[in-house]
BAFI-3210 file (N, C-alpha, C; in Angstrom, 3 decimals, decimal comma, padded with zeros to 6 digits):
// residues 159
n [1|2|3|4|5|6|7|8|9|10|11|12|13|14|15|16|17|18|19|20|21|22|23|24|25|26|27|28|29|30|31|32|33|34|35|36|37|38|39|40|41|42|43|44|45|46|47|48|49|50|51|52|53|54|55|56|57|58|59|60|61|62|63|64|65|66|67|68|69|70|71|72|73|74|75|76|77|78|79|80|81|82|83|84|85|86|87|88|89|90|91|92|93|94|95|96|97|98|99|100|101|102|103|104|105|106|107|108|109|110|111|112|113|114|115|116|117|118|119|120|121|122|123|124|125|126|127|128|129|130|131|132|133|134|135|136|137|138|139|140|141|142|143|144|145|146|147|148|149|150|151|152|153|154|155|156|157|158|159]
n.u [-039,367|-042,946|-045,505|-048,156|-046,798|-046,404|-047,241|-049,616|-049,734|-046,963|-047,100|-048,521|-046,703|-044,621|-046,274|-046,349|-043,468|-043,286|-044,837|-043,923|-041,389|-042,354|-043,549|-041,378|-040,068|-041,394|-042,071|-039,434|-038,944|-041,229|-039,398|-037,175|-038,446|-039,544|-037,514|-036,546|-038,619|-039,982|-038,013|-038,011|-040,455|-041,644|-040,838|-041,522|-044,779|-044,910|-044,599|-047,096|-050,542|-051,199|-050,487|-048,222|-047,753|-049,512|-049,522|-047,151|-046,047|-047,695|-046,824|-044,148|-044,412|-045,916|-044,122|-042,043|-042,372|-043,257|-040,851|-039,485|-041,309|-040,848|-038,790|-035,712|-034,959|-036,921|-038,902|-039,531|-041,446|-044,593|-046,727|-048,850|-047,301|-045,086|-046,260|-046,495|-044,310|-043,037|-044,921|-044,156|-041,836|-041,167|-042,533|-041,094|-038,382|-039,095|-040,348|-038,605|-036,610|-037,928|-037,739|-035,015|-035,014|-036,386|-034,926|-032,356|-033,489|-033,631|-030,940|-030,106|-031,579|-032,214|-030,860|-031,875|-031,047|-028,275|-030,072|-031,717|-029,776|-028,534|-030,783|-031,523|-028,971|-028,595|-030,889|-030,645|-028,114|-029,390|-031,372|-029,335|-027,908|-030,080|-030,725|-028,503|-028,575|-030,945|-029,691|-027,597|-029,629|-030,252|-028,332|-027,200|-029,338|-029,948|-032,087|-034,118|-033,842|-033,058|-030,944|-029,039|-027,963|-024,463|-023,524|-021,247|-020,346|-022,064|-020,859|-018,506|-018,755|-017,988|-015,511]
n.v [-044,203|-044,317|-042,142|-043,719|-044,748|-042,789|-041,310|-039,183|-036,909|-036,800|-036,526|-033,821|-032,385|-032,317|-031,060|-028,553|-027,604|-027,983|-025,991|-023,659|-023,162|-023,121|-020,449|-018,445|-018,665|-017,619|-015,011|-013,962|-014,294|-012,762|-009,933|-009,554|-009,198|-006,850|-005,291|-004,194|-003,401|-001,188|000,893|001,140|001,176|000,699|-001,614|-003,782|-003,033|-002,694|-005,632|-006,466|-006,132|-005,047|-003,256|-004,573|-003,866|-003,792|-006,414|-007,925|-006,290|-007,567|-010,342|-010,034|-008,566|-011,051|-013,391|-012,836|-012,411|-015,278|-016,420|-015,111|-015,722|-018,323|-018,908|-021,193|-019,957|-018,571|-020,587|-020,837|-019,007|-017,770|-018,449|-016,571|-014,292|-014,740|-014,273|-011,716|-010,221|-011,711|-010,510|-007,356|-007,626|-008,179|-006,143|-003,862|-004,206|-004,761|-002,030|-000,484|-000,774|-000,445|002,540|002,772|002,305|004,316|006,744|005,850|006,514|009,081|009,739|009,198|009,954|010,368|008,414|005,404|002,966|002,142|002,814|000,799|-001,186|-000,892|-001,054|-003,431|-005,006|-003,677|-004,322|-007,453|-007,210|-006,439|-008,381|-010,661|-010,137|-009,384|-012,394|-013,490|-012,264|-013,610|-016,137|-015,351|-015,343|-017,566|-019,398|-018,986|-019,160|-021,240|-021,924|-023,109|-025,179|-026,532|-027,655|-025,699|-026,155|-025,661|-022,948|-022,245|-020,015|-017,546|-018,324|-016,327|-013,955|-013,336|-012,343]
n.w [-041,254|-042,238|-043,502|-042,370|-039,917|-037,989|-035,485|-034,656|-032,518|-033,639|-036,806|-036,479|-035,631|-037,546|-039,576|-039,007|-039,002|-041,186|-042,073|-040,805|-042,152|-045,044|-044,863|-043,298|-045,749|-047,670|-046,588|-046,792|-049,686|-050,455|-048,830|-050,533|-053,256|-052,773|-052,055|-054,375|-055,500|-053,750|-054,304|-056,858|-058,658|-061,300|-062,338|-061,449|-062,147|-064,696|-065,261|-063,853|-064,157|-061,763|-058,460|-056,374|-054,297|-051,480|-051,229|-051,259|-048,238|-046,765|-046,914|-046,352|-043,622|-042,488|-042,989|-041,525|-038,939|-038,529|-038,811|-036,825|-034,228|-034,428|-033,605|-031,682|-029,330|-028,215|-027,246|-024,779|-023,468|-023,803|-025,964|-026,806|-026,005|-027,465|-029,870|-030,254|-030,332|-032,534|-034,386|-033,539|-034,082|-036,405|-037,541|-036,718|-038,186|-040,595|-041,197|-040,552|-042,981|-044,675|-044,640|-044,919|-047,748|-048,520|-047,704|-049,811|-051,967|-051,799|-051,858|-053,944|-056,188|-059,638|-060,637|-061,728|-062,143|-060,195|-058,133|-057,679|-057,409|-055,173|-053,309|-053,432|-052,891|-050,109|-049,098|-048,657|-046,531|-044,768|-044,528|-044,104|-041,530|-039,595|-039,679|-038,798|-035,945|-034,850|-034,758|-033,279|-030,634|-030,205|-030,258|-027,900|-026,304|-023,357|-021,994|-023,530|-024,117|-026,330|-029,045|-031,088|-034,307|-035,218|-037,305|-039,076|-040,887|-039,638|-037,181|-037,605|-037,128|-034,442|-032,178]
ca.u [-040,763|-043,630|-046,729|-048,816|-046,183|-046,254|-048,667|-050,828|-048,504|-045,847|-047,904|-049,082|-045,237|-044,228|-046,939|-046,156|-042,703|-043,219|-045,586|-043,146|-040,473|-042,670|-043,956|-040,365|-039,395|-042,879|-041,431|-038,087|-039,133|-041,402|-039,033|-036,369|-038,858|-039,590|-036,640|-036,745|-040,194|-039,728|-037,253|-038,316|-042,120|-041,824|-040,549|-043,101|-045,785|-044,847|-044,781|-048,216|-051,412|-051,522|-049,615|-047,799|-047,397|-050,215|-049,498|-045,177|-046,500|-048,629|-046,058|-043,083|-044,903|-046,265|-042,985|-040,398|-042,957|-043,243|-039,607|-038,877|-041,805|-040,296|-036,872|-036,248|-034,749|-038,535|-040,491|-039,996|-042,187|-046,029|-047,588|-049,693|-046,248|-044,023|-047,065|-046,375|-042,850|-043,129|-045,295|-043,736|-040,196|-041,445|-043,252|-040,080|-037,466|-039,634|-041,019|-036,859|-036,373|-038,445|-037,338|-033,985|-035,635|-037,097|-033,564|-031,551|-034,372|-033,211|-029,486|-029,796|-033,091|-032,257|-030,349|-032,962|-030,022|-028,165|-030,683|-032,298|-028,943|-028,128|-031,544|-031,041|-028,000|-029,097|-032,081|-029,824|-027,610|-030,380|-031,508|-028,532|-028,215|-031,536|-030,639|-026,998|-029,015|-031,801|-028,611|-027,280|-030,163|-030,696|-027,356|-026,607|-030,154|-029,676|-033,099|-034,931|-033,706|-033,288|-029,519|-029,222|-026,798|-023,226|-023,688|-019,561|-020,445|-022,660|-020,017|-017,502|-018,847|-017,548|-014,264]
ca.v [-044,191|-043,581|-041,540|-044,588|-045,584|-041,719|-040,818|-038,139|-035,535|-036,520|-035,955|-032,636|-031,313|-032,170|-029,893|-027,198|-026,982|-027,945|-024,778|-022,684|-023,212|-022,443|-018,696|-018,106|-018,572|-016,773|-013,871|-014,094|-013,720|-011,192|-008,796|-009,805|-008,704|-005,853|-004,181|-003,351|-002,577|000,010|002,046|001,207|000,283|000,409|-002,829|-004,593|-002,374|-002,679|-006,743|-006,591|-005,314|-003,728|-002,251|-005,841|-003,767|-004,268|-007,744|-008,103|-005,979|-008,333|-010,980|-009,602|-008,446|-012,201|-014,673|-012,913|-012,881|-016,604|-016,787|-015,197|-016,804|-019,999|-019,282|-021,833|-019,167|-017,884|-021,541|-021,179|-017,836|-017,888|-018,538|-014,918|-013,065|-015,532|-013,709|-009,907|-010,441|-012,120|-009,264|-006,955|-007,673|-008,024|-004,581|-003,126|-004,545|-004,460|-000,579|000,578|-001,478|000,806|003,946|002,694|002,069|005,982|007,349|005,372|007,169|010,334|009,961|008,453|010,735|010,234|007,180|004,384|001,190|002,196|003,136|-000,775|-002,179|-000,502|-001,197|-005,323|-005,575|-003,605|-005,513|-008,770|-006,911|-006,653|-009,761|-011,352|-009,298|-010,265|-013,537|-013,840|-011,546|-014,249|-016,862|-015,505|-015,571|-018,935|-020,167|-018,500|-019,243|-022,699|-022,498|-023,509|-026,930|-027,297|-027,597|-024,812|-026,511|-024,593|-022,255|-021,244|-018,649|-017,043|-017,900|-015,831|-012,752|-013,273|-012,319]
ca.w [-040,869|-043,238|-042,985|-041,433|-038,692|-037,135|-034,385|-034,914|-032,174|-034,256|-037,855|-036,051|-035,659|-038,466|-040,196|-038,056|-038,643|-042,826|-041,997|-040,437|-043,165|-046,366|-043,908|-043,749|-047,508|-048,556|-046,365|-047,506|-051,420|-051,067|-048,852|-051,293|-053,900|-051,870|-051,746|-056,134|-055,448|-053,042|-054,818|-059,087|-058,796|-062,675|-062,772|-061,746|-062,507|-065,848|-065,671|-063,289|-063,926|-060,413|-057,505|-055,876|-053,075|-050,330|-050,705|-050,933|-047,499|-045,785|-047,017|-045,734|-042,107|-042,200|-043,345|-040,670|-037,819|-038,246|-038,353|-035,335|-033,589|-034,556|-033,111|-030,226|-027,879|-028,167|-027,394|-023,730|-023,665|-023,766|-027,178|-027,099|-026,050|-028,792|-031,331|-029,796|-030,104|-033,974|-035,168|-033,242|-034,532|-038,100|-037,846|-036,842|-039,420|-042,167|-041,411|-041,005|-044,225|-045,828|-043,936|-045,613|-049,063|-048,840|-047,779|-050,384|-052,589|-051,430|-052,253|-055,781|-056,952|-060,838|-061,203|-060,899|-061,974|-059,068|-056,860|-058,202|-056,942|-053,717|-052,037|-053,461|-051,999|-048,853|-048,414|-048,311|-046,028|-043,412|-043,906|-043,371|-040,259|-038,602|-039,512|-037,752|-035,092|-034,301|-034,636|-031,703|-029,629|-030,486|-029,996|-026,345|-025,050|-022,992|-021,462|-024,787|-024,246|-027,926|-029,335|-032,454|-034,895|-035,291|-038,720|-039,187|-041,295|-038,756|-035,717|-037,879|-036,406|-033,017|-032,434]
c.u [-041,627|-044,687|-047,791|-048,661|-046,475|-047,578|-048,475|-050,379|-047,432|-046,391|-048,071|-047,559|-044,519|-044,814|-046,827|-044,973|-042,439|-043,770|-044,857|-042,100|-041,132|-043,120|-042,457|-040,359|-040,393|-042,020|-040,298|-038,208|-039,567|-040,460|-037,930|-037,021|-039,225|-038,546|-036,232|-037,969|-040,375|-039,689|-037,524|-039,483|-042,431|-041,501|-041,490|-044,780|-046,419|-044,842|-046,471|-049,143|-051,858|-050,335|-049,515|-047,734|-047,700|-049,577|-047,913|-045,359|-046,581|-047,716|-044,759|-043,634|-045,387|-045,026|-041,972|-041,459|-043,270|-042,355|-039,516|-039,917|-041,588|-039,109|-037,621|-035,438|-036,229|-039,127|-040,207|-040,894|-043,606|-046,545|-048,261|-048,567|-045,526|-045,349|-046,504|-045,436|-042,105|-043,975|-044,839|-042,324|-039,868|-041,748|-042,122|-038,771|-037,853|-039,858|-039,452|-036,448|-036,349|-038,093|-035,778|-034,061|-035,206|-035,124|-032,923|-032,225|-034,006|-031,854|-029,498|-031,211|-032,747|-030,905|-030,737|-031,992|-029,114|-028,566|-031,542|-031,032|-028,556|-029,303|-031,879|-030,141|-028,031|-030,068|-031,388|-028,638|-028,386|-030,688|-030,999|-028,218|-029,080|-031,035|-029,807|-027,630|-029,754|-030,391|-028,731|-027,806|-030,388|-029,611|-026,916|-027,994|-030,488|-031,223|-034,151|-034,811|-033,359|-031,419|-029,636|-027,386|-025,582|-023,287|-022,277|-019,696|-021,205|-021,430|-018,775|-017,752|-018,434|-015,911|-013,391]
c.v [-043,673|-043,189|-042,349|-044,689|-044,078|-041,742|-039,816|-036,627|-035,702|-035,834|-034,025|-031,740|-031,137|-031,314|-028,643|-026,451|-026,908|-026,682|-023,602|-021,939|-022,798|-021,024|-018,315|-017,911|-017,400|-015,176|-013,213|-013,537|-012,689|-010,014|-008,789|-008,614|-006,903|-004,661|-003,648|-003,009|-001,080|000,991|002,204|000,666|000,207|-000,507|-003,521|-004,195|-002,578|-004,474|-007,084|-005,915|-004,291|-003,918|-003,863|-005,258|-003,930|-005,830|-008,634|-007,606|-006,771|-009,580|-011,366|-009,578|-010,313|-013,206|-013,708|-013,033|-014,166|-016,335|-016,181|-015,504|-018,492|-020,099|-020,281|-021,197|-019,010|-019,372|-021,554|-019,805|-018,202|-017,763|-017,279|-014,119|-013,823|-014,472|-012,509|-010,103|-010,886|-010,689|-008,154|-006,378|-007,541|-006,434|-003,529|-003,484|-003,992|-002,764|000,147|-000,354|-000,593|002,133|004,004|002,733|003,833|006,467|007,127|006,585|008,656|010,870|009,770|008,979|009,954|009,088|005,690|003,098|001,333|002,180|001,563|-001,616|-001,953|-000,960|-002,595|-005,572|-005,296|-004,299|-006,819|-008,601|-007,172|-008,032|-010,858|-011,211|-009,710|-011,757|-014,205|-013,133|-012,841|-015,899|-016,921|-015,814|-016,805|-019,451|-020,248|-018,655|-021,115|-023,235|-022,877|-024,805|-027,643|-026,866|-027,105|-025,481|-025,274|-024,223|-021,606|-019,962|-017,810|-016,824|-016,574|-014,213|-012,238|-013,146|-013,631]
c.w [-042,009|-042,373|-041,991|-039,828|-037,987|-036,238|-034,518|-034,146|-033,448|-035,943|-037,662|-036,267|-036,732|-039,714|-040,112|-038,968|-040,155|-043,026|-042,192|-041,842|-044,321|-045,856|-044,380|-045,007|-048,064|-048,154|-046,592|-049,030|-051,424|-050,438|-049,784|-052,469|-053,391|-051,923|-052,998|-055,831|-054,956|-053,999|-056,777|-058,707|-060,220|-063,009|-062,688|-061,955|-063,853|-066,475|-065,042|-064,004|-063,305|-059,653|-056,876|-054,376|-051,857|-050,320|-050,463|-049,163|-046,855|-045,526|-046,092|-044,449|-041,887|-042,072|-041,741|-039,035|-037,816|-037,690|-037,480|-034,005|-033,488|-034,009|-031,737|-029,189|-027,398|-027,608|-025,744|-023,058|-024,265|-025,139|-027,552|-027,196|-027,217|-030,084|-031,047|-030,454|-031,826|-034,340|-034,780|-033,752|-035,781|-038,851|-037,756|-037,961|-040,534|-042,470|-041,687|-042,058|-045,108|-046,075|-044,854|-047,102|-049,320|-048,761|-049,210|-051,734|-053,028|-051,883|-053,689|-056,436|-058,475|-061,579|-060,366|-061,112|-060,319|-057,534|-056,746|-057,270|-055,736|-053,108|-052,462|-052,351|-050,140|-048,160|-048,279|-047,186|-044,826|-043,141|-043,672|-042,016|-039,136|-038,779|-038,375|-035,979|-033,981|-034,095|-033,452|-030,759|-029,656|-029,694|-028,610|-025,527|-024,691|-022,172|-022,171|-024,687|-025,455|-028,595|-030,315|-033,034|-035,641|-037,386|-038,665|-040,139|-040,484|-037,695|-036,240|-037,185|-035,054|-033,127|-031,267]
res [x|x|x|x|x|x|x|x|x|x|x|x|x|x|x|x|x|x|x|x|x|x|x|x|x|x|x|x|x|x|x|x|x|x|x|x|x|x|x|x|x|x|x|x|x|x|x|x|x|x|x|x|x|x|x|x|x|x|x|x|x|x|x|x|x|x|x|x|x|x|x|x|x|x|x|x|x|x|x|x|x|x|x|x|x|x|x|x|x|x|x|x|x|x|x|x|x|x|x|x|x|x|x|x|x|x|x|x|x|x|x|x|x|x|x|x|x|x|x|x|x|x|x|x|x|x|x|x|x|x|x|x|x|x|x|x|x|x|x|x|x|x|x|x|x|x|x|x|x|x|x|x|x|x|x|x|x|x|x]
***
């Protein structure tokens, strides 16, 4: 099908969900970025002009509240509560992200390569985590109507 042949719902969903997918990624990079920021702000301080941080912030709280407003366990739930529930879920990950950032902070005071690589790899820890997390709900909720395709690295968590 090309752009012509679609009708205009279909045009519409397909914007949505091209939407959804670049939110995600946006949120994805910056908490990625996010999690050297935290703990060495001399890195990019020192490649920036200014403080990246309000806006890795706004980033991060914005890209995962898509994504978990976009799960389709979530689309049979009311559009206002699917928003609570996305910012909600974002506000909490992202804030104990940080809470984890500060700690890690705490253990490794004066060795910033280490303390650079533990809250990388932790931040990919989590957000593999949330990921396999929102998986599940996806995968086990049958009243979405929507079939979530089998991720074997995800099912490996089940015993």
């Amino acid at each position: 099908m090309t752009e012509t042949t679609l009708s205009e719902e279909e045009q519409w969903r397909r914007l949505v969900r091209h939407f959804f997918i670049a939110a995600i990624y946006q949120g994805r990079v910056a908490y990625c970025i996010m999690s050297i920021h935290a703990v060495n702000p001399y890195i990019l301080n020192s490649i920036l002009s200014y403080d990246p941080y309000p806006y890795l912030w706004a980033n991060m709280i914005y890209g995962i509240a898509v994504m978990i407003f976009s799960r389709p366990s979530l689309r049979i739930i009311v559009p206002i509560n699917r928003l609570s529930f996305g910012i909600l879920g974002s506000l909490m990950f992202n804030h104990s992200s940080m809470i984890c950032y500060h700690w890690l902070s705490t253990v490794f005071p004066n060795r910033p390569y280490v303390l650079t690589i533990m809250a990388f790899f932790s931040g990919r820890f989590m957000m593999m985590h949330l990921l396999a997390f929102l998986y599940h709900l996806d995968s086990r909720s049958h009243m979405s109507g929507s079939i979530v395709p089998r991720d074997y690295t995800l099912e490996s968590m089940y015993l």
